[in-house]
PDB file of the backbone (N, CA, C, O) and the ligand in Angstrom, with CONECT records:
HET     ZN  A 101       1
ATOM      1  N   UNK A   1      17.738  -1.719   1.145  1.00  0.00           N
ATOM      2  CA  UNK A   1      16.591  -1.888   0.226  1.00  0.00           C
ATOM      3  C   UNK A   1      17.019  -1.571  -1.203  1.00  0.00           C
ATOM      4  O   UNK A   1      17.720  -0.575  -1.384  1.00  0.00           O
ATOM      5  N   UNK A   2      16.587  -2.479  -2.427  1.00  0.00           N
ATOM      6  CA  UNK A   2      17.130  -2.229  -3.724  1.00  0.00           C
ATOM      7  C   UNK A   2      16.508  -1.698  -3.986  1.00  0.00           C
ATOM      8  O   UNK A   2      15.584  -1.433  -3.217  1.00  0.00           O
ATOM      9  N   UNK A   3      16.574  -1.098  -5.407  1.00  0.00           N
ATOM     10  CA  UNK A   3      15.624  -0.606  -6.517  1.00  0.00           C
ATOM     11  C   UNK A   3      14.180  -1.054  -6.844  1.00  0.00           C
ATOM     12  O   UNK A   3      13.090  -0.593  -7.184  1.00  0.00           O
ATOM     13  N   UNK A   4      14.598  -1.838  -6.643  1.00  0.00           N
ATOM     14  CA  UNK A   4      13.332  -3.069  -7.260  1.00  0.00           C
ATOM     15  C   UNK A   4      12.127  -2.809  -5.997  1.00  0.00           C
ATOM     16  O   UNK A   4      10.959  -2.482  -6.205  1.00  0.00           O
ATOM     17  N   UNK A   5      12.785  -3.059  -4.609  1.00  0.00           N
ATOM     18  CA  UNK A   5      12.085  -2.747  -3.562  1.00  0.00           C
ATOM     19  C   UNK A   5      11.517  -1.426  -3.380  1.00  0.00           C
ATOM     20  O   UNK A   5      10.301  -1.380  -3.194  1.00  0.00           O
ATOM     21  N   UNK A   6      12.389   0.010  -3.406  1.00  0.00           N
ATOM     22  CA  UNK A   6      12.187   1.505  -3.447  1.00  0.00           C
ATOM     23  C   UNK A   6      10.525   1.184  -4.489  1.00  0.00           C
ATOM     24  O   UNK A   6       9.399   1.395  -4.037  1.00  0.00           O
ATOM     25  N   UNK A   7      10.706   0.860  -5.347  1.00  0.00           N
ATOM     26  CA  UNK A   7      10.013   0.855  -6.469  1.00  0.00           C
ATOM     27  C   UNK A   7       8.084   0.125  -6.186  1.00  0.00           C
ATOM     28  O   UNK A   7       6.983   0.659  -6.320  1.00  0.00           O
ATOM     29  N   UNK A   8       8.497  -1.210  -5.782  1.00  0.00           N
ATOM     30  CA  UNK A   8       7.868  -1.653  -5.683  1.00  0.00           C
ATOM     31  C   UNK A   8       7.175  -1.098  -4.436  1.00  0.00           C
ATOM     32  O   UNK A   8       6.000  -0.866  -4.720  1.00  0.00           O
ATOM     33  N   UNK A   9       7.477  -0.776  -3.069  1.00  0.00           N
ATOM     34  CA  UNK A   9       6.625   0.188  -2.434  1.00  0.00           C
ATOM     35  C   UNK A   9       6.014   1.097  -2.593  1.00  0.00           C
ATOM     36  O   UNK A   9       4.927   1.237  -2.034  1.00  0.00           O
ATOM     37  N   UNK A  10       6.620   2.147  -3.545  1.00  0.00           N
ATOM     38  CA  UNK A  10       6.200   3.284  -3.963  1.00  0.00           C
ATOM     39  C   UNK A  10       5.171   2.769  -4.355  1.00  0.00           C
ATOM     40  O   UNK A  10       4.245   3.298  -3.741  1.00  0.00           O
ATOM     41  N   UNK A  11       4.702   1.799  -5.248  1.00  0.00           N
ATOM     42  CA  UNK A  11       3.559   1.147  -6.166  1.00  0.00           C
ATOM     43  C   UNK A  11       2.781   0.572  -5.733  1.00  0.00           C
ATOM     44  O   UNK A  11       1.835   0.202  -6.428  1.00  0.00           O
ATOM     45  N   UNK A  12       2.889   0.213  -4.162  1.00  0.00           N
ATOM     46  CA  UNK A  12       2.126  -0.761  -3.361  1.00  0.00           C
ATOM     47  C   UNK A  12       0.396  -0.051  -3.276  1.00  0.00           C
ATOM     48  O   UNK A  12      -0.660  -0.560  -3.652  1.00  0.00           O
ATOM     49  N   UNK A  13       0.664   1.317  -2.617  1.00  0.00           N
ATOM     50  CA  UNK A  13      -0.933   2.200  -2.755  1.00  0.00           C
ATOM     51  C   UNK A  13      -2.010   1.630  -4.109  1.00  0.00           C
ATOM     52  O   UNK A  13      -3.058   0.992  -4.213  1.00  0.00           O
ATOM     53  N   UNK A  14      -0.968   2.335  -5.058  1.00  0.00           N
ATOM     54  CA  UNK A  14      -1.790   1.977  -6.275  1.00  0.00           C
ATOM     55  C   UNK A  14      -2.294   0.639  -6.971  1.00  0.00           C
ATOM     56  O   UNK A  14      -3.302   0.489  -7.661  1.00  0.00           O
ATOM     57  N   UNK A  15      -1.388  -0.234  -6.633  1.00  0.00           N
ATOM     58  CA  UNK A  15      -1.476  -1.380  -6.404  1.00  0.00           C
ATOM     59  C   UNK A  15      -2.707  -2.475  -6.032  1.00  0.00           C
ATOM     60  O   UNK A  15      -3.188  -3.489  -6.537  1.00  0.00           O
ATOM     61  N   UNK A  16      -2.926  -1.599  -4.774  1.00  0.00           N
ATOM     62  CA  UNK A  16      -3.887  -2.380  -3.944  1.00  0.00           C
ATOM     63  C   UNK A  16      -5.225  -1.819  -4.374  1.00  0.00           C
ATOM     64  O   UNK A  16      -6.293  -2.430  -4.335  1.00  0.00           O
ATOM     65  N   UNK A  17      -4.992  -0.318  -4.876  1.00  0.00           N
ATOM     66  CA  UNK A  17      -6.197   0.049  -5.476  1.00  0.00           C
ATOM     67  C   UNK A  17      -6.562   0.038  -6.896  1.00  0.00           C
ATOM     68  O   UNK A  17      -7.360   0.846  -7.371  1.00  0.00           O
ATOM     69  N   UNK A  18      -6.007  -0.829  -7.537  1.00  0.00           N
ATOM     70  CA  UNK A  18      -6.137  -1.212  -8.902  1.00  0.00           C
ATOM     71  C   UNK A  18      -5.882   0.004  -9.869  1.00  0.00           C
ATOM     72  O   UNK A  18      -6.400   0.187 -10.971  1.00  0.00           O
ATOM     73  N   UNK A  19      -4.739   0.992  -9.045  1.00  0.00           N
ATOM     74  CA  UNK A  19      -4.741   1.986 -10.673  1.00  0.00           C
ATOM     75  C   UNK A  19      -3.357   1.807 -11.410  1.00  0.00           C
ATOM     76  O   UNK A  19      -2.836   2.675 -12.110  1.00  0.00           O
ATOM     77  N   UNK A  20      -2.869   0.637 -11.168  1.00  0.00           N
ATOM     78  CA  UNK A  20      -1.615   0.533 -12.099  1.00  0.00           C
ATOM     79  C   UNK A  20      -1.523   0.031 -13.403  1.00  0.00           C
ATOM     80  O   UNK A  20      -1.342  -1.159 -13.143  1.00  0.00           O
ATOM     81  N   UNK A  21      -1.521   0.084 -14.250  1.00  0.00           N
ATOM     82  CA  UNK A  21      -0.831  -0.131 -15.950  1.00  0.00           C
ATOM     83  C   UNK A  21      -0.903  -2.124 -15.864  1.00  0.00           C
ATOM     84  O   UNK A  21      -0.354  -2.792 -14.988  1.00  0.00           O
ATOM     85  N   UNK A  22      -1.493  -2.521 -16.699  1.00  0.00           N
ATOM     86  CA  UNK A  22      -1.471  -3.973 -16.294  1.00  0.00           C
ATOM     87  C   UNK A  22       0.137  -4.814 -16.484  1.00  0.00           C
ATOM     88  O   UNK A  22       0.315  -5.989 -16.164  1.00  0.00           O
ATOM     89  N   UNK A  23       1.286  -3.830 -17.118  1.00  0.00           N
ATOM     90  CA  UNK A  23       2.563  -4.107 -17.466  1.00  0.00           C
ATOM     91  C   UNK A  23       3.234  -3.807 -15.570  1.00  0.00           C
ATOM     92  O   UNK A  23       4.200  -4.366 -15.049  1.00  0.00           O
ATOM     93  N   UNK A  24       2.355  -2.821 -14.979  1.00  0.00           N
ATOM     94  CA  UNK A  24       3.580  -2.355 -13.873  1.00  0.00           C
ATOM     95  C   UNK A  24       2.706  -3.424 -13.108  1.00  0.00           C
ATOM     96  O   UNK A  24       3.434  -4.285 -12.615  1.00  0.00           O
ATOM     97  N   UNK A  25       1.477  -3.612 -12.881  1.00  0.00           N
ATOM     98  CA  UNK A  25       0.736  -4.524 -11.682  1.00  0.00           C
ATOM     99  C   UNK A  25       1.769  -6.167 -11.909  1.00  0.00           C
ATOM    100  O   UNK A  25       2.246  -6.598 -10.859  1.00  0.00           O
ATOM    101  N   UNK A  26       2.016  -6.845 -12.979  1.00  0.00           N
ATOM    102  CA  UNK A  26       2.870  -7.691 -13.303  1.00  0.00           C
ATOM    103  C   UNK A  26       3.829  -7.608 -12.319  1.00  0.00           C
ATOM    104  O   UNK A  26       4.019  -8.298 -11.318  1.00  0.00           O
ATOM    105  N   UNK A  27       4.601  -6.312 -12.926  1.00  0.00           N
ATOM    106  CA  UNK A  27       5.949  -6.293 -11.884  1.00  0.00           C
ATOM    107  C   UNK A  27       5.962  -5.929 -10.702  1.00  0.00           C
ATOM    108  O   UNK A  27       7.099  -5.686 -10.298  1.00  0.00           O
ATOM    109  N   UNK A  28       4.842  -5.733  -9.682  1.00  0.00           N
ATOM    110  CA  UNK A  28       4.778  -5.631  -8.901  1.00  0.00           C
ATOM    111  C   UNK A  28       4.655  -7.368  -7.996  1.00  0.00           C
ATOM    112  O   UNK A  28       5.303  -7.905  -7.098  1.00  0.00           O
ATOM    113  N   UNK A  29       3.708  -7.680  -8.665  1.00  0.00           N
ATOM    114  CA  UNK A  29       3.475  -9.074  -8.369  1.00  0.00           C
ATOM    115  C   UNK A  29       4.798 -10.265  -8.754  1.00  0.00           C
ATOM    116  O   UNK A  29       4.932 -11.359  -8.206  1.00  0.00           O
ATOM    117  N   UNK A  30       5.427  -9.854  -9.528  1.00  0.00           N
ATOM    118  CA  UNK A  30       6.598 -10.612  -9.609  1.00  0.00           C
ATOM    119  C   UNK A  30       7.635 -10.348  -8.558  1.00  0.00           C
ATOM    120  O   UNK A  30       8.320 -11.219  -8.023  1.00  0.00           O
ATOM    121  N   UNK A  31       7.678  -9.180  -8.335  1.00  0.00           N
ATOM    122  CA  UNK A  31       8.334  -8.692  -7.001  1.00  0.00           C
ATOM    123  C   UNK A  31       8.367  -9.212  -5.506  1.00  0.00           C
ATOM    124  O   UNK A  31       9.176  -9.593  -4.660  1.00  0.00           O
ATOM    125  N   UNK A  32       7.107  -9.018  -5.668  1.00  0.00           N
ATOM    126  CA  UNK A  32       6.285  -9.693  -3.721  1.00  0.00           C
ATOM    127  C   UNK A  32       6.616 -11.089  -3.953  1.00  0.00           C
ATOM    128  O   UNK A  32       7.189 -11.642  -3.014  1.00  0.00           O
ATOM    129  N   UNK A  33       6.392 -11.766  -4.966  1.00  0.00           N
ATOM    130  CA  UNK A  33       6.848 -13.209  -4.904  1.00  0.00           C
ATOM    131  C   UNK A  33       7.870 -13.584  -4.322  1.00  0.00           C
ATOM    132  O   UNK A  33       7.953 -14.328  -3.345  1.00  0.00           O
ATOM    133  N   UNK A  34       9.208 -12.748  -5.286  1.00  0.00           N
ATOM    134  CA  UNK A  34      10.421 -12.837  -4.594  1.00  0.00           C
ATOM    135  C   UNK A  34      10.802 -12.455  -3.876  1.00  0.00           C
ATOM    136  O   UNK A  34      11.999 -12.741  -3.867  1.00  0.00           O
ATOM    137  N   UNK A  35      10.426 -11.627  -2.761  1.00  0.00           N
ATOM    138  CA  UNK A  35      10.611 -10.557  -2.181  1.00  0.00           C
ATOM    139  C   UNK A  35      10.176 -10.527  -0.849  1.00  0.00           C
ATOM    140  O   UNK A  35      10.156  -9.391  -0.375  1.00  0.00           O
ATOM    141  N   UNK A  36       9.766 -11.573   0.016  1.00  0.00           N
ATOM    142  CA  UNK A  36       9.535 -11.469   1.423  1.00  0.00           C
ATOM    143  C   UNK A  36       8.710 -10.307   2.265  1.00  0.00           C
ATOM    144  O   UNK A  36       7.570 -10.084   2.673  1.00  0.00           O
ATOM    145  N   UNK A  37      10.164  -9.653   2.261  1.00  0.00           N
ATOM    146  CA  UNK A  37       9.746  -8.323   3.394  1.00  0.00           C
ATOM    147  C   UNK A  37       8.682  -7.273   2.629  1.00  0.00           C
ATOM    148  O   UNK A  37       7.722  -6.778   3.219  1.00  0.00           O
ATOM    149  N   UNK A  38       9.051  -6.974   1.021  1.00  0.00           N
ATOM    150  CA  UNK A  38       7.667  -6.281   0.153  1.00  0.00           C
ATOM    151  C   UNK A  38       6.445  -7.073   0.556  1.00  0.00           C
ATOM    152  O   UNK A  38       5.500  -6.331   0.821  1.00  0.00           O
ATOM    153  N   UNK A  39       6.221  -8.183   0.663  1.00  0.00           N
ATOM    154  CA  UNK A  39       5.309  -8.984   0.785  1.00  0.00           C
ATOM    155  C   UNK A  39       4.498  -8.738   1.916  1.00  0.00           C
ATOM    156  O   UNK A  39       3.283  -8.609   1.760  1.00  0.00           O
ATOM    157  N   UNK A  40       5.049  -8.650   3.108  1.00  0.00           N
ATOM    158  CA  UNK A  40       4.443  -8.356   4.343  1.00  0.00           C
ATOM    159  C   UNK A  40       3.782  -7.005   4.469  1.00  0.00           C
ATOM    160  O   UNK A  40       2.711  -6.790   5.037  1.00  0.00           O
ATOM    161  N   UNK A  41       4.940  -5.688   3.570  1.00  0.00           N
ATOM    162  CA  UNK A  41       4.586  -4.507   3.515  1.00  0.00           C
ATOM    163  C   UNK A  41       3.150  -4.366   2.658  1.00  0.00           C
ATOM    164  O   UNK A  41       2.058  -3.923   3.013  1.00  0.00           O
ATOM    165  N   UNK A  42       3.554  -4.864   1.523  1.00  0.00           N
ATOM    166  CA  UNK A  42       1.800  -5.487   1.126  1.00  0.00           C
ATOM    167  C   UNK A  42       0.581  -6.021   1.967  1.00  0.00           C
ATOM    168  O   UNK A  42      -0.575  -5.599   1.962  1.00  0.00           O
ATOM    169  N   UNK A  43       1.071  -6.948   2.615  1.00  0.00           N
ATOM    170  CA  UNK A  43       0.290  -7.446   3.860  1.00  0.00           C
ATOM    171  C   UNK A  43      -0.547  -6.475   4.578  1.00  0.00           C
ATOM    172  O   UNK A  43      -1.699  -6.373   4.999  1.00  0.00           O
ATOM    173  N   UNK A  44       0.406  -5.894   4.533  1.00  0.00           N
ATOM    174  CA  UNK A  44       0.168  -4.821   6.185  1.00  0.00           C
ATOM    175  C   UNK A  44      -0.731  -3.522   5.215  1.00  0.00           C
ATOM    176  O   UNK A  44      -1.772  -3.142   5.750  1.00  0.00           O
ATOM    177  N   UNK A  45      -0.418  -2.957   4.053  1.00  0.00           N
ATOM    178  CA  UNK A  45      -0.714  -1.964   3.499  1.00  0.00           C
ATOM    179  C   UNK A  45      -2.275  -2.124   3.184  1.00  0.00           C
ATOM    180  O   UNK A  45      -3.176  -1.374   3.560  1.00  0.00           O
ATOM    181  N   UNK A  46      -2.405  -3.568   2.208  1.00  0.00           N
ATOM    182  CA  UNK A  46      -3.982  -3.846   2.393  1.00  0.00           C
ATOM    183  C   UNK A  46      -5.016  -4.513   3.692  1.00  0.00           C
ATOM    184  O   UNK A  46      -6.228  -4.717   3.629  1.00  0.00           O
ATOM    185  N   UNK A  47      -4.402  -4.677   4.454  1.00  0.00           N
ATOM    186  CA  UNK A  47      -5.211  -4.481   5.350  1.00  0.00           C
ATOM    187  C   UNK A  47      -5.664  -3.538   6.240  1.00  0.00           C
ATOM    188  O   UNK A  47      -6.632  -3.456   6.996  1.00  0.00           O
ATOM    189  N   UNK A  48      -4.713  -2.839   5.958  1.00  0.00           N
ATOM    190  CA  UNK A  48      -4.656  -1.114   6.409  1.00  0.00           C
ATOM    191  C   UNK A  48      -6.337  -0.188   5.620  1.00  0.00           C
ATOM    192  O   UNK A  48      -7.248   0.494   6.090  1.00  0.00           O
ATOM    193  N   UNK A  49      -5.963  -0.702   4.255  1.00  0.00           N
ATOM    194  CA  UNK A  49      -6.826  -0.182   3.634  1.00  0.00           C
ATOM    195  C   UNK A  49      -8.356  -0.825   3.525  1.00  0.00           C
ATOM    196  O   UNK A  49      -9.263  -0.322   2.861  1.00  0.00           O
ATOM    197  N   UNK A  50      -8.447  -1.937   4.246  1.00  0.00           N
ATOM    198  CA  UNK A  50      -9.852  -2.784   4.339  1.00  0.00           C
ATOM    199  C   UNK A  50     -10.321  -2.496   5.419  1.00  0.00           C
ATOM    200  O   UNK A  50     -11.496  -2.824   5.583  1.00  0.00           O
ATOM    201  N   UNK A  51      -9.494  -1.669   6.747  1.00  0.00           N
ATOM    202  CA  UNK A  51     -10.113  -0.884   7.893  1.00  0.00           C
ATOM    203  C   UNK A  51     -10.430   0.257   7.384  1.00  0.00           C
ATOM    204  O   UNK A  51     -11.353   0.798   7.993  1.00  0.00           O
ATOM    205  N   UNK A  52      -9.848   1.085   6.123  1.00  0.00           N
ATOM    206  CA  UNK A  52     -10.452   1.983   6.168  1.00  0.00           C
ATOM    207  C   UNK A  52     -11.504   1.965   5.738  1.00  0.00           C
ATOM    208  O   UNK A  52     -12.284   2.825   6.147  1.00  0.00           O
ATOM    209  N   UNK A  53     -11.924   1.073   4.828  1.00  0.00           N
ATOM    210  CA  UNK A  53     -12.892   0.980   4.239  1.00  0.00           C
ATOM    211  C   UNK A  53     -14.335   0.676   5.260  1.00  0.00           C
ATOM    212  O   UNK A  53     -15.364   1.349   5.323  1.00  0.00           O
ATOM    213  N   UNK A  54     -13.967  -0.596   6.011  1.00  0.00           N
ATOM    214  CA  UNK A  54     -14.914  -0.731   6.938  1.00  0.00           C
ATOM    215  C   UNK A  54     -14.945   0.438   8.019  1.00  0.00           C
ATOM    216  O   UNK A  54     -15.744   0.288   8.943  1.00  0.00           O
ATOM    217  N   UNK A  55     -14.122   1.640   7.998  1.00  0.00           N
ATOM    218  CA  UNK A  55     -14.455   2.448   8.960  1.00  0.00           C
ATOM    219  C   UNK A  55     -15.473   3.187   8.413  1.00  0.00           C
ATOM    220  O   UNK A  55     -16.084   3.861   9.243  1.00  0.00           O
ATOM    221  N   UNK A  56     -15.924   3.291   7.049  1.00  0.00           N
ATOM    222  CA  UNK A  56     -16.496   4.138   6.326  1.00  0.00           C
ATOM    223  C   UNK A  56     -18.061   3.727   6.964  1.00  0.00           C
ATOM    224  O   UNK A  56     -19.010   4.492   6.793  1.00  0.00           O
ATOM    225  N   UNK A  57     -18.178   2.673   7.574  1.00  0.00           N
ATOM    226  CA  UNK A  57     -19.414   2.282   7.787  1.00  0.00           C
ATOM    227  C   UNK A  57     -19.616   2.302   9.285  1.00  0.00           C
ATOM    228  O   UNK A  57     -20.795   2.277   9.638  1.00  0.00           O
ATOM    229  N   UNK A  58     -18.539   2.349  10.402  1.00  0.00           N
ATOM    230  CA  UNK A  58     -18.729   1.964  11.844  1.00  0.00           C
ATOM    231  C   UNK A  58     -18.021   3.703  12.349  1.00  0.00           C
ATOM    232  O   UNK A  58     -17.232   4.432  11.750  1.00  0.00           O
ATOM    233  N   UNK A  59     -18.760   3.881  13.740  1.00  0.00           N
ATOM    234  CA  UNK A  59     -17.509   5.035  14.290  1.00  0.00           C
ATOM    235  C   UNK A  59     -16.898   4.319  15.688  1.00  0.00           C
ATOM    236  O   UNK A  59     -16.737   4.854  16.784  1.00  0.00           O
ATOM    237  N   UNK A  60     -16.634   3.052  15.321  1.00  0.00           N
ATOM    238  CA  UNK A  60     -16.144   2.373  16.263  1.00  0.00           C
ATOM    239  C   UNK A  60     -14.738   2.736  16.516  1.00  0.00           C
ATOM    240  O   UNK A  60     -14.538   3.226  17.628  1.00  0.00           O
ATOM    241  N   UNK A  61     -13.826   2.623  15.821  1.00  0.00           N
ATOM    242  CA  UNK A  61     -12.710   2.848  15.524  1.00  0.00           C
ATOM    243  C   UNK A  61     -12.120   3.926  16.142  1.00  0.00           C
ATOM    244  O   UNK A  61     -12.499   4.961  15.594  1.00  0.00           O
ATOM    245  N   UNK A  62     -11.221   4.163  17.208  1.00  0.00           N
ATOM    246  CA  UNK A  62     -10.712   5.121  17.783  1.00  0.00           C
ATOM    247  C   UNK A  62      -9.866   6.231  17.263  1.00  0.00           C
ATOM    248  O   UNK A  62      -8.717   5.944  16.926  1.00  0.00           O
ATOM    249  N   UNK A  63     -10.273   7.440  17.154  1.00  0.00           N
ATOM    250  CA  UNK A  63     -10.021   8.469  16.233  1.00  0.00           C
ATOM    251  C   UNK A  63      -8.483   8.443  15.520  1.00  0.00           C
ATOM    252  O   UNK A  63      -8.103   8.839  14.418  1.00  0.00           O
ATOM    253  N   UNK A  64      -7.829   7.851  16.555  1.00  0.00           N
ATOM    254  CA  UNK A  64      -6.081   7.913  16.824  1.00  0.00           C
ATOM    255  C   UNK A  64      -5.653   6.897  15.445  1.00  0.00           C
ATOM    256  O   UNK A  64      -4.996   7.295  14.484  1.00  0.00           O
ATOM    257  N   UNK A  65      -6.040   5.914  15.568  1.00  0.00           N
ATOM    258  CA  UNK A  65      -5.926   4.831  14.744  1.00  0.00           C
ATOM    259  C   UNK A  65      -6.356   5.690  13.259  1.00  0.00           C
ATOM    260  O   UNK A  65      -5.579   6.234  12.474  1.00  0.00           O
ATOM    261  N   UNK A  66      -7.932   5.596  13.177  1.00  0.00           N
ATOM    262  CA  UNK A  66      -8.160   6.662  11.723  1.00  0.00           C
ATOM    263  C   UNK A  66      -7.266   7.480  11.033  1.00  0.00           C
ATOM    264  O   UNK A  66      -7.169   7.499   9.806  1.00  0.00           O
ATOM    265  N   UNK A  67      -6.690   8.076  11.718  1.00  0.00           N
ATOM    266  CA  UNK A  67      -5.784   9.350  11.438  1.00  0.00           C
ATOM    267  C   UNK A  67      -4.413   8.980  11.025  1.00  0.00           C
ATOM    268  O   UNK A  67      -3.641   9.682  10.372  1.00  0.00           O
ATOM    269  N   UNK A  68      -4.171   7.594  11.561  1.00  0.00           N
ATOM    270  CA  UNK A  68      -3.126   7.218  11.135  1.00  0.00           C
ATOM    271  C   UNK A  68      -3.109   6.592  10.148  1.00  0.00           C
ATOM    272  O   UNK A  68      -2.167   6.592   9.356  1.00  0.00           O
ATOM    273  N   UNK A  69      -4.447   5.766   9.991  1.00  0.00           N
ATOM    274  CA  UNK A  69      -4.582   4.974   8.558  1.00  0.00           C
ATOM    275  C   UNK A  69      -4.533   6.081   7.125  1.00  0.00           C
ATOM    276  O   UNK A  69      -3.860   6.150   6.096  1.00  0.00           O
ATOM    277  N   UNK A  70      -5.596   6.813   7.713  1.00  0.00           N
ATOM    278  CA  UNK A  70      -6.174   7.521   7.034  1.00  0.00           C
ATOM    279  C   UNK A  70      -3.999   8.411   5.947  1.00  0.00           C
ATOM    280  O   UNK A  70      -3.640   8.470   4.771  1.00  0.00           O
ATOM    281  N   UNK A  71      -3.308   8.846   7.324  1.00  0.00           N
ATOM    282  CA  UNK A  71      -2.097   9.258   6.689  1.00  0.00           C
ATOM    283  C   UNK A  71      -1.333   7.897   5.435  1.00  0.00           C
ATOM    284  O   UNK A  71      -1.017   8.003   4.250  1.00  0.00           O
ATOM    285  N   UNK A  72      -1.277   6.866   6.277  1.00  0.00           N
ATOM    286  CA  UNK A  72      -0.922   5.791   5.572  1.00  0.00           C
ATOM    287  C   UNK A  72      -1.182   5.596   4.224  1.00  0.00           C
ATOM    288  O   UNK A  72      -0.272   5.431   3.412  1.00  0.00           O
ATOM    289  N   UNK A  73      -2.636   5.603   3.853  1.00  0.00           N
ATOM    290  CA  UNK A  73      -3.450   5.562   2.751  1.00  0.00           C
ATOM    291  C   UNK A  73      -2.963   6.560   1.929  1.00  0.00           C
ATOM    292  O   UNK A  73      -2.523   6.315   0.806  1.00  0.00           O
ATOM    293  N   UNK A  74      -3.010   7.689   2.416  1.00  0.00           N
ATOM    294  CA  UNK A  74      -3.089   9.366   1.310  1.00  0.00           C
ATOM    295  C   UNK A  74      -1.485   9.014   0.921  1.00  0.00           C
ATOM    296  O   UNK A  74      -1.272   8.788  -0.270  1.00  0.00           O
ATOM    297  N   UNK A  75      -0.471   8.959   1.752  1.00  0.00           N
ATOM    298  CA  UNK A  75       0.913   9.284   1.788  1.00  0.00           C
ATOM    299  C   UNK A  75       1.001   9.085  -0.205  1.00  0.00           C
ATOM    300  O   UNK A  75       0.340   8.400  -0.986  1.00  0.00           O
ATOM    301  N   UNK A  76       2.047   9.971  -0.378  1.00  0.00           N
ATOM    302  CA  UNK A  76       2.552  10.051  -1.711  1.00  0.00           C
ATOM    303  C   UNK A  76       3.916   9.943  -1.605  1.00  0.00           C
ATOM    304  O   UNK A  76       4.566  10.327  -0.633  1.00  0.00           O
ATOM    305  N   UNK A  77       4.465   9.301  -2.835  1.00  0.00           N
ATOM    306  CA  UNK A  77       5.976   9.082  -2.769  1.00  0.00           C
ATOM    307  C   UNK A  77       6.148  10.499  -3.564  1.00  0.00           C
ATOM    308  O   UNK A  77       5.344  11.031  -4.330  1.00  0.00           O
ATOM    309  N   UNK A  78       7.663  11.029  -3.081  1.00  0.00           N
ATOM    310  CA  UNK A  78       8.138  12.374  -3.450  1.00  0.00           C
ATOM    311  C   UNK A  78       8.488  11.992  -5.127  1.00  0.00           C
ATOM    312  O   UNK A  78       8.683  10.877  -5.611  1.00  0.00           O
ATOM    313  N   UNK A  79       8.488  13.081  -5.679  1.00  0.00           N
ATOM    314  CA  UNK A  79       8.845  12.719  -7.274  1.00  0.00           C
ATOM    315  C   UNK A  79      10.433  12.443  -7.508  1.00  0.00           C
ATOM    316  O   UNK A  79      10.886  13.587  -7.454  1.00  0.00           O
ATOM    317  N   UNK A  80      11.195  11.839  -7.667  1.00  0.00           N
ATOM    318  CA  UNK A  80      12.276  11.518  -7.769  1.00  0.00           C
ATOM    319  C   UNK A  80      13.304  12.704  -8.583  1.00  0.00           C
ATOM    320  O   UNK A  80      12.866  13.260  -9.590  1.00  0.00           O
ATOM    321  N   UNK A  81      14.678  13.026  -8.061  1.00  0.00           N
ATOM    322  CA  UNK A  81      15.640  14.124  -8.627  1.00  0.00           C
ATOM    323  C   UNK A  81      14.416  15.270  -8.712  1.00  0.00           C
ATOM    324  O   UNK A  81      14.659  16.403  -9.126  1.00  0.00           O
TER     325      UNK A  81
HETATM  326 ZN    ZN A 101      11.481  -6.110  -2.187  1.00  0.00          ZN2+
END
């Protein structure tokens, strides 16, 4: 995984939740373009986050699953050096 990739994951959270800099959301999106496997991780990350959202409304959802989204969602990238 390059730089570009490290990077662009780290950014994916914020990303999907609209708190990035309209200069870094760019390069994020220029990224996934080229970028395949970011793309899917995107894939997978917001839809992750549209169950959580709809869990906010159902207690359908089996606790196991929640807990895992729920980690998915919060996770923070470590601060670098
Ligand atoms: Zn990539």
């Amino acid at each position: 995984m390059g730089d570009h990739c490290e990077q662009t994951i780290r950014n994916l959270s914020r990303y999907i939740d609209r708190e990035l800099t309209e200069a870094d959301v760019r390069k994020v999106k220029a990224h996934l373009d080229d970028c395949p496997p970011c793309d899917e991780v995107f894939e997978f990350q917001a839809e992750m986050k549209r169950l959580v959202r709809k869990e906010c409304c159902t207690d359908d959802a089996p606790a196991r699953l929640r807990a895992w989204v729920r980690q998915l969602a919060t996770e923070k990238p470590k601060p670098a050096g």
